[in-house]
Gaussian input, Z-matrix of N, CA and C with variables (Angstrom, degrees):
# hf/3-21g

backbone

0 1
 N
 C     1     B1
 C     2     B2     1     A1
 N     3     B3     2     A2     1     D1
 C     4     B4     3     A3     2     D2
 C     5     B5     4     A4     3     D3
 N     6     B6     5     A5     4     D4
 C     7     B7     6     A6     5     D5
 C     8     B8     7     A7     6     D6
 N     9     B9     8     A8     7     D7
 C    10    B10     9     A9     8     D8
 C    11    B11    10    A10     9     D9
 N    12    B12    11    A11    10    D10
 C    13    B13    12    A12    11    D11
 C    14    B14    13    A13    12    D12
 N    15    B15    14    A14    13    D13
 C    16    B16    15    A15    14    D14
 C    17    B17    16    A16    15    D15
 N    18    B18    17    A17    16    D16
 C    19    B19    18    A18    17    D17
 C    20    B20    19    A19    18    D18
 N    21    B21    20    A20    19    D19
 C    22    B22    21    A21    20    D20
 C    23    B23    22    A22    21    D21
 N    24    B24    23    A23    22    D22
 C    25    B25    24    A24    23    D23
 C    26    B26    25    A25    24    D24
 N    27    B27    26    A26    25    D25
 C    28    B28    27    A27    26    D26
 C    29    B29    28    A28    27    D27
 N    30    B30    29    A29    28    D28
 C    31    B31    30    A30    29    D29
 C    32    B32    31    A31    30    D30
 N    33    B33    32    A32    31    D31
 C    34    B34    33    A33    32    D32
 C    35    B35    34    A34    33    D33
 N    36    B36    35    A35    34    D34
 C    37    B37    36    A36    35    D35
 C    38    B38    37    A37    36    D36
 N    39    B39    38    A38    37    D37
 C    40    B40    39    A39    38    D38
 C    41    B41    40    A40    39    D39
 N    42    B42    41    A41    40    D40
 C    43    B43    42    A42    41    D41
 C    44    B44    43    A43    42    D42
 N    45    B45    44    A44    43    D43
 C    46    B46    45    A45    44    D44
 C    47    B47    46    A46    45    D45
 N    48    B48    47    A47    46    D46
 C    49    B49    48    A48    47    D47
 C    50    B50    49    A49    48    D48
 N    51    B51    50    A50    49    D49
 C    52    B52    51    A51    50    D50
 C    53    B53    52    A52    51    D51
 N    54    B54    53    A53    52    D52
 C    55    B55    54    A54    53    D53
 C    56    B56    55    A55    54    D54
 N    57    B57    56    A56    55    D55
 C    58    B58    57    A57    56    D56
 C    59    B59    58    A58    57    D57
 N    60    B60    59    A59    58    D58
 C    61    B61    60    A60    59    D59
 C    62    B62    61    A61    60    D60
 N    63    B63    62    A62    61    D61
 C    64    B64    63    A63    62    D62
 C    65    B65    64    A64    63    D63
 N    66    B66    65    A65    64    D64
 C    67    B67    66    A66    65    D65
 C    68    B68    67    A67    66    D66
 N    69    B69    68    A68    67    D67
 C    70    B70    69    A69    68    D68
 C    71    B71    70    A70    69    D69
 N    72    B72    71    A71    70    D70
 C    73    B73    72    A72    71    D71
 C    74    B74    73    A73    72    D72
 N    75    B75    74    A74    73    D73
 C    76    B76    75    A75    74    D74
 C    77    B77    76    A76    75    D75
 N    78    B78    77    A77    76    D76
 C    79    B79    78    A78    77    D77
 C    80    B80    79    A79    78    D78
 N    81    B81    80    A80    79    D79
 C    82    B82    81    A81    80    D80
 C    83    B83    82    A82    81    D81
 N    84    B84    83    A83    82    D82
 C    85    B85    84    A84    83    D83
 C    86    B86    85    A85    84    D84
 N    87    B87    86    A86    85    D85
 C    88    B88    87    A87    86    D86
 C    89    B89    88    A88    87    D87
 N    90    B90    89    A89    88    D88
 C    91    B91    90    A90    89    D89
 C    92    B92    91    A91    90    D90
 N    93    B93    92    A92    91    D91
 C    94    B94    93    A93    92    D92
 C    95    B95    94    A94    93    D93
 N    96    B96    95    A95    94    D94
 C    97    B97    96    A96    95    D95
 C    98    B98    97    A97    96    D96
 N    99    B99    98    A98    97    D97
 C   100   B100    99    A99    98    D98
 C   101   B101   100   A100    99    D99
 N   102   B102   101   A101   100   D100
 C   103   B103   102   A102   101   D101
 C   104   B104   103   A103   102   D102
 N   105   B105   104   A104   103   D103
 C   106   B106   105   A105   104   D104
 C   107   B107   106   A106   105   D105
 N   108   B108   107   A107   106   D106
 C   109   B109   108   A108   107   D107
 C   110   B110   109   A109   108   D108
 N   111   B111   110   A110   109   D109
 C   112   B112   111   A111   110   D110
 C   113   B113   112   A112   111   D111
 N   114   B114   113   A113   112   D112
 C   115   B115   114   A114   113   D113
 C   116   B116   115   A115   114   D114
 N   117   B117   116   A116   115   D115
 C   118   B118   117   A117   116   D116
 C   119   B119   118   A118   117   D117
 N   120   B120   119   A119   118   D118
 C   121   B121   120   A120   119   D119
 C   122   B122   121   A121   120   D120
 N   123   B123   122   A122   121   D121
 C   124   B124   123   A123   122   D122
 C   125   B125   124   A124   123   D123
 N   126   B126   125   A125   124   D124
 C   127   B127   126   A126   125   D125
 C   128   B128   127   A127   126   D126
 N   129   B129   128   A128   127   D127
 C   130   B130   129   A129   128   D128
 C   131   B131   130   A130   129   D129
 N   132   B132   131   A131   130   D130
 C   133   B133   132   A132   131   D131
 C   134   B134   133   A133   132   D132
 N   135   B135   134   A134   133   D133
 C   136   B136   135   A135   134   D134
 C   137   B137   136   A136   135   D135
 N   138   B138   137   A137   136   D136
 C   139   B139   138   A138   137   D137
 C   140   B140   139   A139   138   D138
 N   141   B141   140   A140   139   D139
 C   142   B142   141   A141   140   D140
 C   143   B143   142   A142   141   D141
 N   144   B144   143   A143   142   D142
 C   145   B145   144   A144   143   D143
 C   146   B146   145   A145   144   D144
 N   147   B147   146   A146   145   D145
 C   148   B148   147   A147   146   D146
 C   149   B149   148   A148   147   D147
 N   150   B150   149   A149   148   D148
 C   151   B151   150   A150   149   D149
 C   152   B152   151   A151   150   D150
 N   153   B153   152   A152   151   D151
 C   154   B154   153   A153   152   D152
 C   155   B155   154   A154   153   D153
 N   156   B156   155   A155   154   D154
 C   157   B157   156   A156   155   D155
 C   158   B158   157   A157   156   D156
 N   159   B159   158   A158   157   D157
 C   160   B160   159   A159   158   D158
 C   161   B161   160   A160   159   D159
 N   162   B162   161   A161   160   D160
 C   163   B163   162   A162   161   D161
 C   164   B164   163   A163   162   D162
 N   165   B165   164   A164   163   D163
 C   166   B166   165   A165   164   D164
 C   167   B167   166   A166   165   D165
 N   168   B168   167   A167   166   D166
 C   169   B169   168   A168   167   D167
 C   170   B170   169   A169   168   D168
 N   171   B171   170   A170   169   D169
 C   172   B172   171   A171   170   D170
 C   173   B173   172   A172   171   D171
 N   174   B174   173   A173   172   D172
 C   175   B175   174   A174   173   D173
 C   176   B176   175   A175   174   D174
 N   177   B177   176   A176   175   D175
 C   178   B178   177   A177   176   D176
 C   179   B179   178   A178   177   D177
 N   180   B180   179   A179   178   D178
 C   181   B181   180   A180   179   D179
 C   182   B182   181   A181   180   D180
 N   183   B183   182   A182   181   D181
 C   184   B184   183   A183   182   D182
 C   185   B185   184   A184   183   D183
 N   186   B186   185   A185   184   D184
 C   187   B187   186   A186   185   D185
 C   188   B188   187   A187   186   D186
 N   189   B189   188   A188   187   D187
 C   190   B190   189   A189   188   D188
 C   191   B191   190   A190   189   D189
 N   192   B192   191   A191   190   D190
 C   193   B193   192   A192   191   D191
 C   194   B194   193   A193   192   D192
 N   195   B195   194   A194   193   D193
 C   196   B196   195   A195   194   D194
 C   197   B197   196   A196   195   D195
 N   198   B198   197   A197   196   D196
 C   199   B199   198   A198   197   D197
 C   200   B200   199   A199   198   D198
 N   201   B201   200   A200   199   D199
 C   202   B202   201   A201   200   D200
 C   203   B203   202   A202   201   D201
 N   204   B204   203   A203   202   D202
 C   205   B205   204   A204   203   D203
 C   206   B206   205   A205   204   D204
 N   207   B207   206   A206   205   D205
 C   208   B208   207   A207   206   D206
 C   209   B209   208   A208   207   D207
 N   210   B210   209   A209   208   D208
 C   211   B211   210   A210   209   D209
 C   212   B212   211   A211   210   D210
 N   213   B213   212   A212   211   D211
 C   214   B214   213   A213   212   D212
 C   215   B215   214   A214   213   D213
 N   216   B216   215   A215   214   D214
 C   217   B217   216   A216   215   D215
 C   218   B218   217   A217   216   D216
 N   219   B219   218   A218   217   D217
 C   220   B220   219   A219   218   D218
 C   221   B221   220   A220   219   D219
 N   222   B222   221   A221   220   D220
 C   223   B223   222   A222   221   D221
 C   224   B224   223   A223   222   D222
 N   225   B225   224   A224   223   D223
 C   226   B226   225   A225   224   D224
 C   227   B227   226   A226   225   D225
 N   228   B228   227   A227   226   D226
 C   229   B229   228   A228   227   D227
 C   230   B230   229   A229   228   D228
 N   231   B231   230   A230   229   D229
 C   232   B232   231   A231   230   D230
 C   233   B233   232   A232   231   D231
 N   234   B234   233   A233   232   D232
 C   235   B235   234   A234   233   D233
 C   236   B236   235   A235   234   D234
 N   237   B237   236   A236   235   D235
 C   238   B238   237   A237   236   D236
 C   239   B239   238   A238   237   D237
 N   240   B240   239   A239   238   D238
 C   241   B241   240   A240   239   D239
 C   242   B242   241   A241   240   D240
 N   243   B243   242   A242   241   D241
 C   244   B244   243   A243   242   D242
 C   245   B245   244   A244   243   D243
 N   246   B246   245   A245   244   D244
 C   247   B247   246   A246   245   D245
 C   248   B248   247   A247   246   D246
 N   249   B249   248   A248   247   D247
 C   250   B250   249   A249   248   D248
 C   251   B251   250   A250   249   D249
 N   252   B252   251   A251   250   D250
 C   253   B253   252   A252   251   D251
 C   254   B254   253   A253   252   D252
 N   255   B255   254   A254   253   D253
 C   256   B256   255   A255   254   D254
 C   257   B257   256   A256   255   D255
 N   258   B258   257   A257   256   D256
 C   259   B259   258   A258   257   D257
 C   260   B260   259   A259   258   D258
 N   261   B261   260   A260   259   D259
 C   262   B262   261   A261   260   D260
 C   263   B263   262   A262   261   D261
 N   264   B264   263   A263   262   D262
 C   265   B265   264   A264   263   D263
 C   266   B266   265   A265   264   D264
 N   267   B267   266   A266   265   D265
 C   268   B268   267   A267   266   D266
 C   269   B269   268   A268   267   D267
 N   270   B270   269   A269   268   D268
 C   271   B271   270   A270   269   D269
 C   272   B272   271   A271   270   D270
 N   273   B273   272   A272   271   D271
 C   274   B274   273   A273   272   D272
 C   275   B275   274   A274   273   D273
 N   276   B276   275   A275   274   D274
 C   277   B277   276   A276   275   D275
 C   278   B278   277   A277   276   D276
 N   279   B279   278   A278   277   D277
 C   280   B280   279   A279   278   D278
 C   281   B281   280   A280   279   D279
 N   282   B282   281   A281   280   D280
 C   283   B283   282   A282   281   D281
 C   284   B284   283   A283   282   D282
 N   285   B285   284   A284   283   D283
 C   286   B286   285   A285   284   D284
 C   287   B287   286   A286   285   D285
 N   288   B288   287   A287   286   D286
 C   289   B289   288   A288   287   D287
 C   290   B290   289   A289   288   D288
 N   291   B291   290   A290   289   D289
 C   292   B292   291   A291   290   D290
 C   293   B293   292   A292   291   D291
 N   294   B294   293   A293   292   D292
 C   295   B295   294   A294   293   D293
 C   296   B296   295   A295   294   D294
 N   297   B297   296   A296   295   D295
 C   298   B298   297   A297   296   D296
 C   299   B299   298   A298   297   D297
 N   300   B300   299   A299   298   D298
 C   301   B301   300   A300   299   D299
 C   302   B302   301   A301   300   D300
 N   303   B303   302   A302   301   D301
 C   304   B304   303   A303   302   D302
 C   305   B305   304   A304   303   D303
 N   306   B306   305   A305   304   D304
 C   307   B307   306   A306   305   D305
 C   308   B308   307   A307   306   D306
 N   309   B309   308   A308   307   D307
 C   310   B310   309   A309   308   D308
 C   311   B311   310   A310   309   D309
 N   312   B312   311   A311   310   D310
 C   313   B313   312   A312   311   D311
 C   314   B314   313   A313   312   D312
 N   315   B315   314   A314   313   D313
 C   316   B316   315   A315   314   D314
 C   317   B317   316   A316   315   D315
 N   318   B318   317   A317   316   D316
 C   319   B319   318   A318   317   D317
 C   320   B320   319   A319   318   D318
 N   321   B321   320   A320   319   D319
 C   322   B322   321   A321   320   D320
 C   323   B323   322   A322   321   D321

   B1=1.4469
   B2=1.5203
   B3=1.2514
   B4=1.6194
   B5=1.7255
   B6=1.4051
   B7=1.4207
   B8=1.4911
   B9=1.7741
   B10=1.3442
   B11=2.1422
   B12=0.9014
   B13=1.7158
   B14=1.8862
   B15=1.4782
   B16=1.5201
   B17=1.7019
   B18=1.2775
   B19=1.8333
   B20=1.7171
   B21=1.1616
   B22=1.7369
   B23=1.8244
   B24=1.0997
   B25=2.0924
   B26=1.6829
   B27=1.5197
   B28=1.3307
   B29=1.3053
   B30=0.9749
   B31=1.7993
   B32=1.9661
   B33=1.0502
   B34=1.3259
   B35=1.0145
   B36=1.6700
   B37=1.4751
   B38=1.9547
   B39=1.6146
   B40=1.6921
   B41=1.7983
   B42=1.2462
   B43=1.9430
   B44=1.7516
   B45=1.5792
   B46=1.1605
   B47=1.7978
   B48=1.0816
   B49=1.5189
   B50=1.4864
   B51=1.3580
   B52=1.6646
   B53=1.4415
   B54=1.0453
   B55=1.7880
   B56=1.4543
   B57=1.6423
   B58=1.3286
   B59=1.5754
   B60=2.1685
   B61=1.1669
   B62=1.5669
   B63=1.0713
   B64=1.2911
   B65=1.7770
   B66=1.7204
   B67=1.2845
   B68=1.4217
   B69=0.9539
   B70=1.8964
   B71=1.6045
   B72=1.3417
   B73=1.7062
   B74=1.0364
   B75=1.3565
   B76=1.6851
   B77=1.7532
   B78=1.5738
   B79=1.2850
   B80=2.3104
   B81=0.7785
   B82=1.6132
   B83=1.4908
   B84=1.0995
   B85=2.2316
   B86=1.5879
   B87=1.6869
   B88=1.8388
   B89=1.7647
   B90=1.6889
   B91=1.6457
   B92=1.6410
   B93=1.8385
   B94=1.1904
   B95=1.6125
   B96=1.4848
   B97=2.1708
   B98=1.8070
   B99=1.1114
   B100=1.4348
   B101=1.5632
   B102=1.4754
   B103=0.8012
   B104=1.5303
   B105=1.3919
   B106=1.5432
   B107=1.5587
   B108=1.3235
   B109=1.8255
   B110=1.5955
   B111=1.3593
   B112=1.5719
   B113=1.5640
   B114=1.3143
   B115=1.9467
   B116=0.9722
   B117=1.9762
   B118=1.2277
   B119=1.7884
   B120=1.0648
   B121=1.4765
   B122=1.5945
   B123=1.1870
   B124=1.4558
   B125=1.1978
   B126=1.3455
   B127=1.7400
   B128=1.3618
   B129=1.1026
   B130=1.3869
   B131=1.7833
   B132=1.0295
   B133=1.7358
   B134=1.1768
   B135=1.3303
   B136=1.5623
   B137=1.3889
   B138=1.8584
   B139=1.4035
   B140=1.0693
   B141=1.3722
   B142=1.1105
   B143=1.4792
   B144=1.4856
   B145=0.8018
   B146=1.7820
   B147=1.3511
   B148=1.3271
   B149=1.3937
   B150=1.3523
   B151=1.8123
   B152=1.8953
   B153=0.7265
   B154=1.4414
   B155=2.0122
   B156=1.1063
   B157=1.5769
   B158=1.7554
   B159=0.8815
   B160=1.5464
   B161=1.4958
   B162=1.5013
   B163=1.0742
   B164=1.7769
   B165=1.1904
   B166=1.4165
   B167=1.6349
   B168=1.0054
   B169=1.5654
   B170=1.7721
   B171=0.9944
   B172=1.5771
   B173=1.6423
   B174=0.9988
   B175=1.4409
   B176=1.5895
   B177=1.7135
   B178=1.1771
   B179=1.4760
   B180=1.3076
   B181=1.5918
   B182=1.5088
   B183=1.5521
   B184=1.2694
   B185=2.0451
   B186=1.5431
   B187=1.6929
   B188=1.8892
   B189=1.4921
   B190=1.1259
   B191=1.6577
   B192=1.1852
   B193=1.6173
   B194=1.3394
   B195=1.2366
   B196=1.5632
   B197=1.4721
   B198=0.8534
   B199=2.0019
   B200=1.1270
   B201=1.5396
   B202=1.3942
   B203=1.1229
   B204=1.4418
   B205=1.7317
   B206=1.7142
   B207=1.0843
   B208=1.6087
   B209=1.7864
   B210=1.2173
   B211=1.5677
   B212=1.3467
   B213=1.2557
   B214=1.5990
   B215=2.1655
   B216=1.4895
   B217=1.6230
   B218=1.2537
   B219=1.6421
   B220=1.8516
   B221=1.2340
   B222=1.7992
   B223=1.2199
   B224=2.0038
   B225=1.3052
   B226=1.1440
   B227=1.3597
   B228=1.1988
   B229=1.5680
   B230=1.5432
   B231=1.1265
   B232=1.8409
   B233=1.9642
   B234=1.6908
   B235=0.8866
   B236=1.7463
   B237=1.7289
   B238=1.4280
   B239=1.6104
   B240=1.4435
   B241=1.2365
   B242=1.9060
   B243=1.2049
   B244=1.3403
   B245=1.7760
   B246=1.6032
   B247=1.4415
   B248=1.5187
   B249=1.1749
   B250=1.7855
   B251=2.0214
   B252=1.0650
   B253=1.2921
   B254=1.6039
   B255=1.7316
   B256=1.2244
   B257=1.9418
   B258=1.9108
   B259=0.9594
   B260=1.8597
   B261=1.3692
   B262=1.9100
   B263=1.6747
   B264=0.6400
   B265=1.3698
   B266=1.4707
   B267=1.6125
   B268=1.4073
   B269=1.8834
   B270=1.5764
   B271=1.5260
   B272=2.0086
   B273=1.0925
   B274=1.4915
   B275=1.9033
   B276=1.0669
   B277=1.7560
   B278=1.6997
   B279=1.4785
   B280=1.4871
   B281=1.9098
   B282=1.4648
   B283=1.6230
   B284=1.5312
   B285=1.3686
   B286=1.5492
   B287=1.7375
   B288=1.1891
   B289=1.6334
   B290=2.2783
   B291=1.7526
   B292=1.6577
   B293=1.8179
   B294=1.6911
   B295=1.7550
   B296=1.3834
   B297=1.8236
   B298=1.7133
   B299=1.8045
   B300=1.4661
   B301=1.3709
   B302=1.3150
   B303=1.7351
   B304=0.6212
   B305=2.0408
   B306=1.4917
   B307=1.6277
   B308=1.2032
   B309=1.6320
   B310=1.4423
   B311=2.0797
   B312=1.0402
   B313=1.5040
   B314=1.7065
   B315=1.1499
   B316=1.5121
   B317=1.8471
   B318=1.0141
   B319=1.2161
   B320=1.7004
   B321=0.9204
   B322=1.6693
   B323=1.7826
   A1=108.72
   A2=106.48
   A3=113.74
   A4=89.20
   A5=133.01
   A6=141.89
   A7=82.86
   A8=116.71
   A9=151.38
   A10=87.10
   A11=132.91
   A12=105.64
   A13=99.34
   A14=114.02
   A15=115.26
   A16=98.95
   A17=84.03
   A18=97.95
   A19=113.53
   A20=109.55
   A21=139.64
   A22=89.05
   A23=101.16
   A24=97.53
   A25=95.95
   A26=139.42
   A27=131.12
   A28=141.61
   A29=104.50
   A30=137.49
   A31=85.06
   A32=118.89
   A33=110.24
   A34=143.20
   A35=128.97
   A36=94.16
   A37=79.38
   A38=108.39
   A39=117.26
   A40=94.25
   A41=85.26
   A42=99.35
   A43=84.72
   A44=102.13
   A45=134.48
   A46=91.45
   A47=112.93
   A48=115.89
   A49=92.08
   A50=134.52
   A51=125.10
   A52=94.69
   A53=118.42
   A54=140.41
   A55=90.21
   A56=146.78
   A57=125.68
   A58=100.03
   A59=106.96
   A60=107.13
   A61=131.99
   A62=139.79
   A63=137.39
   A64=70.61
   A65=115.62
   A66=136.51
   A67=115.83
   A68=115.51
   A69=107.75
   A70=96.18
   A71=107.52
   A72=129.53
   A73=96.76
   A74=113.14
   A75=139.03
   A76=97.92
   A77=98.21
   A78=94.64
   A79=99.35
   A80=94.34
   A81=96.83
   A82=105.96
   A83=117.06
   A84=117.56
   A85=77.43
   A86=109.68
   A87=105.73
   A88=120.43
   A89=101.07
   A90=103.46
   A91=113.24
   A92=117.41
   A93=110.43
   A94=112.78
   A95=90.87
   A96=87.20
   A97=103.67
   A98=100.34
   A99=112.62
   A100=118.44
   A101=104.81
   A102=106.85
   A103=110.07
   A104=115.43
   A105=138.57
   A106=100.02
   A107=99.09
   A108=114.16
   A109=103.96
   A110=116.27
   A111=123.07
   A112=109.83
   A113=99.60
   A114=92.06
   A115=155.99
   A116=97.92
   A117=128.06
   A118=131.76
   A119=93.55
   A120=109.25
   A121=108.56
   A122=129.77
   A123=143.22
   A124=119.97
   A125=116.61
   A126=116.62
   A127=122.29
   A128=119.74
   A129=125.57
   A130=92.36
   A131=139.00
   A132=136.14
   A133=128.40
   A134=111.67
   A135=134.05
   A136=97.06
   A137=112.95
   A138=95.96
   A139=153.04
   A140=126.94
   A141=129.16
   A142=134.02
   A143=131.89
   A144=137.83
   A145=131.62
   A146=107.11
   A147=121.06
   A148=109.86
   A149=118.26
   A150=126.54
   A151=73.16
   A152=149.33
   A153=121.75
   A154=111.41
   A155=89.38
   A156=95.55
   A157=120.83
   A158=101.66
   A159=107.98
   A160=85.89
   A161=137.00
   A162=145.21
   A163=108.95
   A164=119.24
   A165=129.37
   A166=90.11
   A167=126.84
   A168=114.20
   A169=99.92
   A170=126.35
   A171=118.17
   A172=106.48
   A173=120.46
   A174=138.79
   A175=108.23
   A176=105.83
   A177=130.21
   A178=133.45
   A179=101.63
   A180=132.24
   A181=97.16
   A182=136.16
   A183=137.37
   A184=90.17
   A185=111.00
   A186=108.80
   A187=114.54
   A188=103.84
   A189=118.82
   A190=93.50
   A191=128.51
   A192=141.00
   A193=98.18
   A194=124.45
   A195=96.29
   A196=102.73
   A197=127.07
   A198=129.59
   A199=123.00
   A200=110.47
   A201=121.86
   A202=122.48
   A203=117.10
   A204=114.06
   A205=86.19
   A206=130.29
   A207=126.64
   A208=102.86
   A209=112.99
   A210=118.13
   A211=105.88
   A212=123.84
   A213=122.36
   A214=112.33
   A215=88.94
   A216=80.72
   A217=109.81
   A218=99.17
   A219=119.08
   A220=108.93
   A221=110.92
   A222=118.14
   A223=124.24
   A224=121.49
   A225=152.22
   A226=103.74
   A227=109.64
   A228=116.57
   A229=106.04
   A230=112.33
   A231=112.59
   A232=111.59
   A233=130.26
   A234=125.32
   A235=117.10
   A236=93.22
   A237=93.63
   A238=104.94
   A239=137.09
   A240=149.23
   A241=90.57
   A242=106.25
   A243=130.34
   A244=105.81
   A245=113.48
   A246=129.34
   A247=122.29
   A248=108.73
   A249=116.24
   A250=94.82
   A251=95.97
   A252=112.45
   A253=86.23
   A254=128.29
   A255=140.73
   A256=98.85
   A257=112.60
   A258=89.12
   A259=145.69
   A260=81.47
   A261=83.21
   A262=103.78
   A263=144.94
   A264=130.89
   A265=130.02
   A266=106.39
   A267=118.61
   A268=115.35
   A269=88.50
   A270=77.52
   A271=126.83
   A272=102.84
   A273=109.75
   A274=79.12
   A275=124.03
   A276=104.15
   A277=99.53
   A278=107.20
   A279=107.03
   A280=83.41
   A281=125.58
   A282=120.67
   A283=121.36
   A284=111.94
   A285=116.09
   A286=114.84
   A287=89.51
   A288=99.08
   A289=103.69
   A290=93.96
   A291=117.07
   A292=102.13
   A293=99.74
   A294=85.67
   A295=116.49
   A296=109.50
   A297=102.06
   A298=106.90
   A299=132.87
   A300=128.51
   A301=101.07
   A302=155.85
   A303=144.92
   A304=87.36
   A305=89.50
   A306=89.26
   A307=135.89
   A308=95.87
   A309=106.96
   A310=113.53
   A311=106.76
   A312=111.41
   A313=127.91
   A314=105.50
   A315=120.89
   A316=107.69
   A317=113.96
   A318=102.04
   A319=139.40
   A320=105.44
   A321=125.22
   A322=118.70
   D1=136.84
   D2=-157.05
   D3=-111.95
   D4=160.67
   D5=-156.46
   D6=-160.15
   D7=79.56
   D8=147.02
   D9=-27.04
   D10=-47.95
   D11=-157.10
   D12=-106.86
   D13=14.00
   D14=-168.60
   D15=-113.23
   D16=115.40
   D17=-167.55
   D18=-82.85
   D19=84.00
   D20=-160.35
   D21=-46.13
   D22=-34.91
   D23=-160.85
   D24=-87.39
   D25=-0.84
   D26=129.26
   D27=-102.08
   D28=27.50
   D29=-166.76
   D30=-86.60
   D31=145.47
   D32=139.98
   D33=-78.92
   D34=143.16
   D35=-179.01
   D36=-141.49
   D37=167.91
   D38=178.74
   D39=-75.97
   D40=146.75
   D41=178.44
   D42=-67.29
   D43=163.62
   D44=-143.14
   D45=-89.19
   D46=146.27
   D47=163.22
   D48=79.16
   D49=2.14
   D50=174.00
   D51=-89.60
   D52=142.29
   D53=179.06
   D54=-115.50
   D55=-23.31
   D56=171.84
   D57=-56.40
   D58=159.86
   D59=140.80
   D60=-63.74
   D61=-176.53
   D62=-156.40
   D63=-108.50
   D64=166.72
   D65=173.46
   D66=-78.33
   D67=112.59
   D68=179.58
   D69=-46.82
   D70=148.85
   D71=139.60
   D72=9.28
   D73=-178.40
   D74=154.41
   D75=-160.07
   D76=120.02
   D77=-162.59
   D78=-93.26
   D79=132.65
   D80=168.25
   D81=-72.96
   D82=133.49
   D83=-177.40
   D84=-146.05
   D85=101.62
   D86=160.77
   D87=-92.92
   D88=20.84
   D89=175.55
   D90=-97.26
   D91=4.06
   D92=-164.74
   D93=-84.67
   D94=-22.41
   D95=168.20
   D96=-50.21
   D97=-68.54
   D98=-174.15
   D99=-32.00
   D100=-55.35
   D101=-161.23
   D102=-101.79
   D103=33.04
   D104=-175.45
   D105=-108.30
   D106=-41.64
   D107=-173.55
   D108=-73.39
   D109=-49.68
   D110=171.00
   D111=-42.32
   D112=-44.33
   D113=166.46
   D114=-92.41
   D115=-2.91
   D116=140.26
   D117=-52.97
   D118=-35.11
   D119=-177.39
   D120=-87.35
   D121=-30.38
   D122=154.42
   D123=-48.82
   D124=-62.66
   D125=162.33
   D126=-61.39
   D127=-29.71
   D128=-162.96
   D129=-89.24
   D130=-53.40
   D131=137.98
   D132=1.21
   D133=-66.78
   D134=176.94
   D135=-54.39
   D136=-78.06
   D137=173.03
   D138=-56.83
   D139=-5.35
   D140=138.42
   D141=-57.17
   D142=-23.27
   D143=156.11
   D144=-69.45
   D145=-16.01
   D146=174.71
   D147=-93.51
   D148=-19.92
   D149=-167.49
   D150=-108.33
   D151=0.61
   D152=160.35
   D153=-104.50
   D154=30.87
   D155=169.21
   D156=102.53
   D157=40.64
   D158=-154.17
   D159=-126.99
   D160=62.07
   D161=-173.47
   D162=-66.62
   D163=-29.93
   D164=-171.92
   D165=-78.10
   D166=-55.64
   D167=-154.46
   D168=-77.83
   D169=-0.53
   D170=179.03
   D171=-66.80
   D172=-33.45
   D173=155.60
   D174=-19.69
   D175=-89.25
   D176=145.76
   D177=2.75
   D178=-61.09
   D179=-170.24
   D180=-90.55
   D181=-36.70
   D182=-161.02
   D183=-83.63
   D184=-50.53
   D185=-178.95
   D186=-48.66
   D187=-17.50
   D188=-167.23
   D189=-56.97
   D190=-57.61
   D191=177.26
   D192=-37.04
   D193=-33.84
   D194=-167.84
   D195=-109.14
   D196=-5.83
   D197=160.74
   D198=-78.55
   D199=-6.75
   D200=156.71
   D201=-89.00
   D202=-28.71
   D203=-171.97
   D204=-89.09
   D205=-34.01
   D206=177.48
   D207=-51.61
   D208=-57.56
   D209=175.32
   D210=-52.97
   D211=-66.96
   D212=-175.41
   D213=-45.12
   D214=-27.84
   D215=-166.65
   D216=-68.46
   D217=-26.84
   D218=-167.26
   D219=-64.95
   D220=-53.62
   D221=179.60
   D222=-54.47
   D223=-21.84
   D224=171.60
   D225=-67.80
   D226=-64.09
   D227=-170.77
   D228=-70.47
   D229=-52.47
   D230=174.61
   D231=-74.66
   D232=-1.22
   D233=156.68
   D234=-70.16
   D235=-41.20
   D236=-162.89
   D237=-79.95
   D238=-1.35
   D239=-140.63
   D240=-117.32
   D241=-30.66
   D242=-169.96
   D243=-81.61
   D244=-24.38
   D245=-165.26
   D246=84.41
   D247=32.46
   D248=169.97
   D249=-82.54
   D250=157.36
   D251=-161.67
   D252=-107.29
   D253=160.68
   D254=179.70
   D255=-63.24
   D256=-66.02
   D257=144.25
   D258=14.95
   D259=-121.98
   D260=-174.79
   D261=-66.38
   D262=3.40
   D263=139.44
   D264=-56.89
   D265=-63.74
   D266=159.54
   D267=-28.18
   D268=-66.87
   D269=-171.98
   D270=-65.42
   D271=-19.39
   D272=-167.81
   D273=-69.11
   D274=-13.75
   D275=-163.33
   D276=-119.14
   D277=-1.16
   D278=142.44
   D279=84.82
   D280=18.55
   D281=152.68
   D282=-117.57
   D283=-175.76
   D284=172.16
   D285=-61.41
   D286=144.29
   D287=-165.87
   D288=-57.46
   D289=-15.53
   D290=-172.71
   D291=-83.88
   D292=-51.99
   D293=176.69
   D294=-53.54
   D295=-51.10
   D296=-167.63
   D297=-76.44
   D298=23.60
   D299=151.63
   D300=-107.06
   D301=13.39
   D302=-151.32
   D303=-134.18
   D304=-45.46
   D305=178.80
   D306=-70.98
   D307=-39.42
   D308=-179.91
   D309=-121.76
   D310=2.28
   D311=171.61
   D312=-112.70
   D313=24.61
   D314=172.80
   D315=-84.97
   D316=156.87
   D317=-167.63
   D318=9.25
   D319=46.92
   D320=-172.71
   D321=-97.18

């Protein structure tokens, strides 16, 4: 099915003889500083509320570690799904481009 008003010669298309898919997008999002600090300020809240006597919720606050490394794995997995390379991943997290395929690309 041909789309008569979709102008094919600015369309993208992969150079010829490539059998890769083409790389998804890379989307620019300039609210994630911001909104990195908003969750800084959330945790940092909580603990204050647990260091003011709130002995039960440290519990709480300790599961917090692992809904983060669950988030971090996601974020990894939907970077690299996105076409980030092990590479630039690696480096934004400050290891070998081998630990972060070793950490987060094993059965993936």
């Amino acid at each position: 099915m041909s789309l008569s008003y979709v102008n094919h010669a600015l369309t993208l298309q992969p150079p010829s003889g490539d059998s890769r898919p083409p790389r998804p997008r890379r989307r620019d999002v300039v609210e994630n500083d911001e909104y990195a600090a908003f969750a800084r300020r959330i945790i940092r809240a909580y603990a204050r509320r647990v260091a003011s006597g709130d002995v039960e919720a440290l519990t709480d606050m300790v599961a917090l570690s692992s809904v983060l490394d669950d988030a971090i794995t996601d974020a990894v997995i939907g970077l690299r799904a996105h076409g980030y390379s092990w590479a630039e991943i690696a480096q934004r997290l400050g290891i070998s481009r081998q630990a972060a395929q070793q950490r987060w690309g094993a059965d993936r």
